[in-house]
N, C-alpha and C positions, 0 to 999 in steps of 0.2 A: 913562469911566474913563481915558482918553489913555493905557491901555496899562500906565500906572506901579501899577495899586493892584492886589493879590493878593488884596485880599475887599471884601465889600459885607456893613454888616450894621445891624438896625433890630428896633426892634420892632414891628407891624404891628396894626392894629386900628380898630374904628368909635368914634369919638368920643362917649363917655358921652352928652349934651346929645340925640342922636340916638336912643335907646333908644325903643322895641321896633324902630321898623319899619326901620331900618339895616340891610344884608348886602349883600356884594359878595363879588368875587374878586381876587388882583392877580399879579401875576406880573413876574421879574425877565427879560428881554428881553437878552440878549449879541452884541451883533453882530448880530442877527438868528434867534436861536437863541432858544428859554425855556431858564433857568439855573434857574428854581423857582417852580412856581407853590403859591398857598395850597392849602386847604380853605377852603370856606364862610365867611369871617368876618362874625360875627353881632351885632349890637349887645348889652352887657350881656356878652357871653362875655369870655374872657381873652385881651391877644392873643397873638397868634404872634409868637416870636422866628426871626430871617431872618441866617442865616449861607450865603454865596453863595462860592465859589471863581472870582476872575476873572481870572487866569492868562491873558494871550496878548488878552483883551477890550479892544478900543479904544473903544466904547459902549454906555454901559450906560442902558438904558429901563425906566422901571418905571410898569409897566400898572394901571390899576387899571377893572375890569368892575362894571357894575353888578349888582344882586343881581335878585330876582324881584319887585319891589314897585318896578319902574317909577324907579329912582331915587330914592327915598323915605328921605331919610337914608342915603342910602350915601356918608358922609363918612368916608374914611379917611384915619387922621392914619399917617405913617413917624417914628414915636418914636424919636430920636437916633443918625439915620441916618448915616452913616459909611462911606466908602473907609478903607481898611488897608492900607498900605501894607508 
């Protein structure tokens, strides 16, 4: 984030084409801090909208774990991802 941007924001989820066996976790990373991590996202489910406060963050990492099915479609798309300045 070089410090300049005051939010981070996306909407978060398993990419349709991946349906059932998809689910992961992700988390937004600050500096070395978690700024926000999910719940469970599941393939088929709805996803999560991510509004992030990065005030004072010089770098921002964004995590993504994989779910219980060994990697198995845990393709998550960051739908219209955005620094806010």
């Amino acid at each position: 984030a070089g410090g300049g941007a005051r939010q981070f924001a996306a909407t978060v989820g398993i990419l349709d084409e991946y349906s059932p066996q998809g689910n992961a976790r992700v988390r937004l990373v600050g500096d070395s801090r978690v700024l926000w991590e999910s719940k469970s996202i599941r393939a088929g489910e709805k996803p999560q909208d991510v509004l992030v406060d990065l005030a004072g963050v010089k770098q921002l990492t964004l995590v993504v774990q994989r779910g219980e099915n060994l990697d198995i479609g845990d393709h998550v798309a960051w739908g219209s991802a955005r620094l806010i300045r």
